[in-house]
N, C-alpha and C positions, 0 to 999 in steps of 0.2 A: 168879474172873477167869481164871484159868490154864485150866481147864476149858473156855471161852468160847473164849478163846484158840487151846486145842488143835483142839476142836471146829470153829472156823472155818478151820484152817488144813487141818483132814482134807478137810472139805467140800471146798474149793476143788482142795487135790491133786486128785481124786474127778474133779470135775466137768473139770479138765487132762486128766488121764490118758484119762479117757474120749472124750476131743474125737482123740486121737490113736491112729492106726491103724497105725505103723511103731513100731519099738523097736530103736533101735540098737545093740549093746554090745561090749563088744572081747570076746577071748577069755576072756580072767580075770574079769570083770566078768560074764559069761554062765555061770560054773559058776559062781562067787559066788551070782548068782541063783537057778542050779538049785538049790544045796546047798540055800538058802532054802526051797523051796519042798518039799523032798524032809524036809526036818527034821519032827520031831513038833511039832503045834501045844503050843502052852504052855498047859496051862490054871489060869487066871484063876477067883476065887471070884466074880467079877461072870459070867463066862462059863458056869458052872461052876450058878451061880442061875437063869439065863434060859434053860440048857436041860434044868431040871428042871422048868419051870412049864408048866400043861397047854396044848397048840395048838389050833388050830379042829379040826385033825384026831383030836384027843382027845374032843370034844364028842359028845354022843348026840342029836343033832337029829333 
């Protein structure tokens, strides 16, 4: 249920975010973001599994 939960709650952010084309933010709240963004991603054993499994781009067609 929590899963469902989260899941619809990412969607919907998603499909918000995307609808808008301005992004306001005060000063602090804008390096807040940078710092974000500049950080090393985290990686995740889920994340970590999907980008060891083969791509289309792997395939010998």
């Amino acid at each position: 249920m929590i899963d469902f939960l989260l899941d619809s709650a990412a969607t919907n952010a998603e499909r918000v975010l995307a609808e808008r084309r301005w992004f306001i933010l005060s000063p602090e709240a804008w390096d807040e973001f940078e710092a974000v963004l500049d950080a090393p991603a985290t990686e995740t054993p889920k994340l970590g599994a999907l980008l060891s499994e083969p791509t289309v781009f792997d395939s010998q067609a």
